[in-house]
FILOVEX-490037 format. One record per atom (N, C-alpha, C, O): x, y, z. Coordinates in steps of 0.05 Angstrom, whole numbers, plus 5000, padded with zeros to 4 digits. Layout:
! residues N
XYZ
...
This chain:
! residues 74
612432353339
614332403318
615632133310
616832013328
615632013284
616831773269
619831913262
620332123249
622031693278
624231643267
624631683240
623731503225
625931873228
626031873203
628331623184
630631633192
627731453165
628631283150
632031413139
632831643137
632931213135
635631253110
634931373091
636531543082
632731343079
632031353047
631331673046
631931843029
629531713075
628832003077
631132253071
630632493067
633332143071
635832363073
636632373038
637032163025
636732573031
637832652998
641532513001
643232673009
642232312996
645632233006
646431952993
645131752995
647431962988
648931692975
650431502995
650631573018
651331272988
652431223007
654931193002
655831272980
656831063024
660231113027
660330853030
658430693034
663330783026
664430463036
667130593063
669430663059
665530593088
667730643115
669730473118
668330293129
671830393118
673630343136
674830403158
676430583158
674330233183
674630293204
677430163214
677729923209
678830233222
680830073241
682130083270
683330273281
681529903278
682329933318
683429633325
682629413332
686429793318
688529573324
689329463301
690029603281
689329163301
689629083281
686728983261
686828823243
684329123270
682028983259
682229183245
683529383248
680229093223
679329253206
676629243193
676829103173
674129343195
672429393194
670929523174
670029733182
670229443146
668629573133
665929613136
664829473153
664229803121
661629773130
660130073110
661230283105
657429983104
656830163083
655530323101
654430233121
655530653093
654030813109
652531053089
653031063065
651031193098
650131473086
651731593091
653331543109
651731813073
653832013067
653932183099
655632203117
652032253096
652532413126
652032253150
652532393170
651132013156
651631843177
654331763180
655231683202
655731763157
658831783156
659732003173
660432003196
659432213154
660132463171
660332523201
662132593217
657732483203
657432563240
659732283251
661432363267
659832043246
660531773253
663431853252
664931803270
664131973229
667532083235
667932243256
669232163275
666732543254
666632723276
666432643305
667632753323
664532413306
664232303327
668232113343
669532133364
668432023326
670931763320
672631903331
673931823350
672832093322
675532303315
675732463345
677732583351
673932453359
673532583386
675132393410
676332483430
674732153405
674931953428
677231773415
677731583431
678631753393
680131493383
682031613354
681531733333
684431503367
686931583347
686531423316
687331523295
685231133316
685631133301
683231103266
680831053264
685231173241
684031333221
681431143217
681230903222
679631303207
677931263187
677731253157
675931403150
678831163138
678431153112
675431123094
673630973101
675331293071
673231343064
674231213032
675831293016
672130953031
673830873008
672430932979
669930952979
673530942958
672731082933
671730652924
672930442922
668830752920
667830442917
665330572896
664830812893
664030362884
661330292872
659730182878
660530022895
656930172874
655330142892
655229812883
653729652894
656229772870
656329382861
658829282878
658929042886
661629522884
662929372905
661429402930
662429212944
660029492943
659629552973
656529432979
654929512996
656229102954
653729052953
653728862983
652028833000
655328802982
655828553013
656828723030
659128633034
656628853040
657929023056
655329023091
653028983084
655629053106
654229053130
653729373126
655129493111
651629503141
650829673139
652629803176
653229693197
652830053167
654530193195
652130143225
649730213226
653430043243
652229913269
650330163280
651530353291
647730173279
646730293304
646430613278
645730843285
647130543254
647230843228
644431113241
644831343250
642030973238
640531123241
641231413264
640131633262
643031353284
643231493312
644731703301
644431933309
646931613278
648831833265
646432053239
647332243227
644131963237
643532133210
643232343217
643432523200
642332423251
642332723260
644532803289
644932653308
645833063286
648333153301
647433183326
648933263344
C-alpha cells in the first residue's frame, strides 16, 4: 500500500498559527491535516491555535506543517 500524497485529498489549504510561549509559528497545511493537527494540539497543550483567513499568494512562503502527511489520516 503507497502512502497517499497531499494532492490525493479533495482540501484546500490553511495558514496555521501556532504558539508555545512566546514563539510563534506559522505554517501552511491541508485543510484536514489542520484539523486532526488541532484535535491532536488541543489534547496535550493550552496553548491556542489560530486559523488564519489568508490567500493562497499570502501563504506562498510559508513552510509546509512539520511531519503534515502523518495528520492527513485520524
Amino acid at each position: 500500500m503507497t502512502t497517499p500524497a497531499a494532492a490525493d485529498y479533495p482540501a484546500d489549504d490553511v495558514h496555521l498559527r501556532v504558539r508555545l510561549g512566546e514563539a510563534v509559528f506559522d505554517y501552511r497545511a491541508h485543510a484536514i491535516a489542520a484539523w486532526h493537527f488541532i484535535n491532536d494540539w488541543s489534547r496535550f497543550h493550552c496553548e491556542p491555535i489560530e486559523i488564519i483567513d489568508d490567500t493562497e499568494q499570502g501563504m506562498q512562503g510559508l513552510d509546509r506543517l512539520p511531519c503534515e502527511i502523518l495528520f492527513l489520516e485520524p
